[in-house]
C-alpha positions in Angstrom: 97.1 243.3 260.1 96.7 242.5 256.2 95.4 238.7 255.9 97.1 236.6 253.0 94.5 234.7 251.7 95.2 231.0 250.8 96.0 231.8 246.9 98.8 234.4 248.0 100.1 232.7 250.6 100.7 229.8 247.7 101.8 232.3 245.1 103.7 233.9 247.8 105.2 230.1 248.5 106.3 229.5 244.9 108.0 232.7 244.8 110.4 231.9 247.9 110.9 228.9 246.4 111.8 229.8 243.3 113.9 232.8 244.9 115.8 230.3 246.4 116.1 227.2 244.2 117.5 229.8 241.6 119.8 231.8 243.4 121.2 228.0 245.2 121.5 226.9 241.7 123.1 229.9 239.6 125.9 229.7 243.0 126.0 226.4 243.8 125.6 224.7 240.0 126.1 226.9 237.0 129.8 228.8 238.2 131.1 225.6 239.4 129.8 224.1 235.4 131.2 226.7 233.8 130.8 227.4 229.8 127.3 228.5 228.8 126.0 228.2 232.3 128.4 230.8 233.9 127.9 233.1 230.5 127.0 236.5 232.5 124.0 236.8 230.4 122.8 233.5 231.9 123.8 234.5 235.3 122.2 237.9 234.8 119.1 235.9 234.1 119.0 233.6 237.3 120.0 236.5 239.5 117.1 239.0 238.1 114.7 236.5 238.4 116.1 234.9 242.0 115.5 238.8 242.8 112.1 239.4 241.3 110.8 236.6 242.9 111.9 237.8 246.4 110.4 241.4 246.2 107.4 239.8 244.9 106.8 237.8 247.9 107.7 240.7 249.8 104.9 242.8 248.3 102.5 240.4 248.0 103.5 239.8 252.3 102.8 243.5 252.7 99.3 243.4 251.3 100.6 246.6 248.7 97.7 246.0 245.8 100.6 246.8 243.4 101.3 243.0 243.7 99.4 242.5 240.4 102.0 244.1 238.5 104.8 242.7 240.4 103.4 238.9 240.1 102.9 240.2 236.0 106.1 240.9 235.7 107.8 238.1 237.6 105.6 235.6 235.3 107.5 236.6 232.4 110.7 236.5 233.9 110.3 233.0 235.5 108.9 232.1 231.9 112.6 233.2 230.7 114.6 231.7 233.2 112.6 227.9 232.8 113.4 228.3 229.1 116.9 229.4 229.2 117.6 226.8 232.0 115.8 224.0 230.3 118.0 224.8 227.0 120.9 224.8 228.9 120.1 221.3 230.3 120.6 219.8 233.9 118.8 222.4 235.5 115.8 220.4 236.6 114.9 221.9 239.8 115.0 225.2 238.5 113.1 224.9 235.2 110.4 223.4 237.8 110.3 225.8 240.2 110.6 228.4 237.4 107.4 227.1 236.0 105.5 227.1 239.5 106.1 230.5 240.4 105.2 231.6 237.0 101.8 229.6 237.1 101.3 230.8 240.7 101.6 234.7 239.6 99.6 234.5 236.5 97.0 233.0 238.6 97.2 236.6 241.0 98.3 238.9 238.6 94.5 238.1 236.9 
C-alpha cells in the first residue's frame, strides 16, 4: 500500500478543503448574490478549480508520481480563484482556503 507522507497528507488536506469550501461557496453564495458573482466566467472559475483540487487529492491519494504536475497546475489555478474572489469581495473563506491549497502544492510540486 502507497504511504502518504505527512507533507501530502497536508497538501492532500488543503486540497479537499479547498475542493469543498469552493464548490459550497460558488452554490451556496455566489448564485444566490447574483451580478458579477454568478457571471459564468466566475462560476467557471470556482468550478474548475473546486474540480482541480479534487483530482489532485485523488492523485496525490493514489501515490501516481504525476502529482507534481497536478499540484503545479492546481497552484495556479487556486492562485486565480483567491484573486478573482478577493476582487469580487465577501468571499473570505474561499480566498483563504484558495491561498492554502496553493501554498500546500507549490510546496509538493518542488
Amino acid at each position: 500500500m502507497h504511504h502518504v507522507d505527512q507533507n501530502m497528507q497536508a497538501c492532500v488536506d488543503a486540497c479537499l478543503r479547498c475542493y469543498q469550501t469552493c464548490l459550497g461557496m460558488v452554490t451556496q453564495h455566489c448564485l444566490e448574490q447574483g451580478g458579477e458573482h454568478a457571471a459564468p466566467s466566475h462560476v467557471q472559475l470556482m468550478l474548475s478549480c473546486s474540480e482541480t483540487c479534487r483530482a489532485t487529492a485523488h492523485v496525490m491519494i493514489l501515490g501516481s508520481p504525476h502529482h507534481k504536475h497536478l499540484c503545479a497546475e492546481c497552484a495556479d489555478i487556486c492562485e486565480d480563484c483567491a484573486k478573482e474572489c478577493e476582487r469580487l469581495g465577501d468571499m473570505d473563506a474561499c480566498v483563504e482556503a484558495c491561498r492554502a491549497c496553493a501554498r500546500s502544492c507549490r510546496e509538493m510540486a518542488a
